[in-house]
C-alpha positions in Angstrom: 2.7 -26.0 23.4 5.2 -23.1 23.5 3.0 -20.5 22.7 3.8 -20.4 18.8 0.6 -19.9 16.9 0.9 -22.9 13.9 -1.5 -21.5 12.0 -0.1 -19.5 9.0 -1.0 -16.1 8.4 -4.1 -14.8 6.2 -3.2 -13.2 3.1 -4.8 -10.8 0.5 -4.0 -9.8 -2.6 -3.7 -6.0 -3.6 -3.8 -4.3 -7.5 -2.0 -1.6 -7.7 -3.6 1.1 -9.1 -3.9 1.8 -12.8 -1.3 4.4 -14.4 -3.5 7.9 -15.5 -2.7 7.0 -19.0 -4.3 3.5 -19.8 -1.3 3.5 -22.8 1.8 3.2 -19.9 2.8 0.6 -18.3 3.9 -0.1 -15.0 6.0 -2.5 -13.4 3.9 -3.3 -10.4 0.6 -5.2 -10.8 -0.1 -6.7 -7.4 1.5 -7.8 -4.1 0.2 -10.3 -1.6 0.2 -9.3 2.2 -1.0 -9.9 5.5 -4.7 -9.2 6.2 -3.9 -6.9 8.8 -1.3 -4.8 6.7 -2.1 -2.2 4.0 0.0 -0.7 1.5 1.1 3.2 0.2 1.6 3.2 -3.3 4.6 5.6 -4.6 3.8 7.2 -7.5 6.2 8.6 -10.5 5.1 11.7 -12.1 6.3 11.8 -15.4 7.4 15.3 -17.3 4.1 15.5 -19.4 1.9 15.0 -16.4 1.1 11.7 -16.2 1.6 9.4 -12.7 2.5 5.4 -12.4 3.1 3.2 -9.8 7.0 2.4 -9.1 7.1 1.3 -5.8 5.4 0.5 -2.7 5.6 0.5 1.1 3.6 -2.3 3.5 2.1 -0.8 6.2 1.8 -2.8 9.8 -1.6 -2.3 11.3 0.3 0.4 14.0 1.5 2.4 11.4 -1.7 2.5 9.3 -3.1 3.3 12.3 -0.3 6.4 13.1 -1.0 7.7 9.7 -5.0 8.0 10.3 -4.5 9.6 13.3 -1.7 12.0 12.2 -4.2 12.9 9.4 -7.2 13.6 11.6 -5.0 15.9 13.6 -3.7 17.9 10.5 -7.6 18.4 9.3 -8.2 19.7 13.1 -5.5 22.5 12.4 
């Protein structure tokens, strides 16, 4: 074999998180990704203060990995 793993992928499912006011909407519910990924949600404040989800960013295991480290440091300061 040529070194090609045949096997797919493991996937997981991820809710985003509720909006702070149970009465909005949002337009993201849930997105499926690799096991080894994790997601930053992006959040919309609105002008009377409260926050939705409107978009998202998939992390790679590295840069989840960056981000803890980068936020270890910071607390160190």
């Amino acid at each position: 074999m040529s070194g090609i793993n045949s096997q797919p992928k493991q996937k997981k499912i991820v809710y985003a998180p509720s909006p702070s006011d149970s009465s909005l909407f949002t337009s993201i519910y849930s997105i499926e990704i690799d096991k080894d990924e994790e997601v930053e949600w992006q959040w919309l404040e609105l002008p009377d203060g409260n926050r939705v989800v409107t978009n998202y960013k998939i992390l790679s295991q590295q840069e989840t990995l960056q981000k803890k480290v980068k936020s270890w440091l910071n607390n160190l300061e």
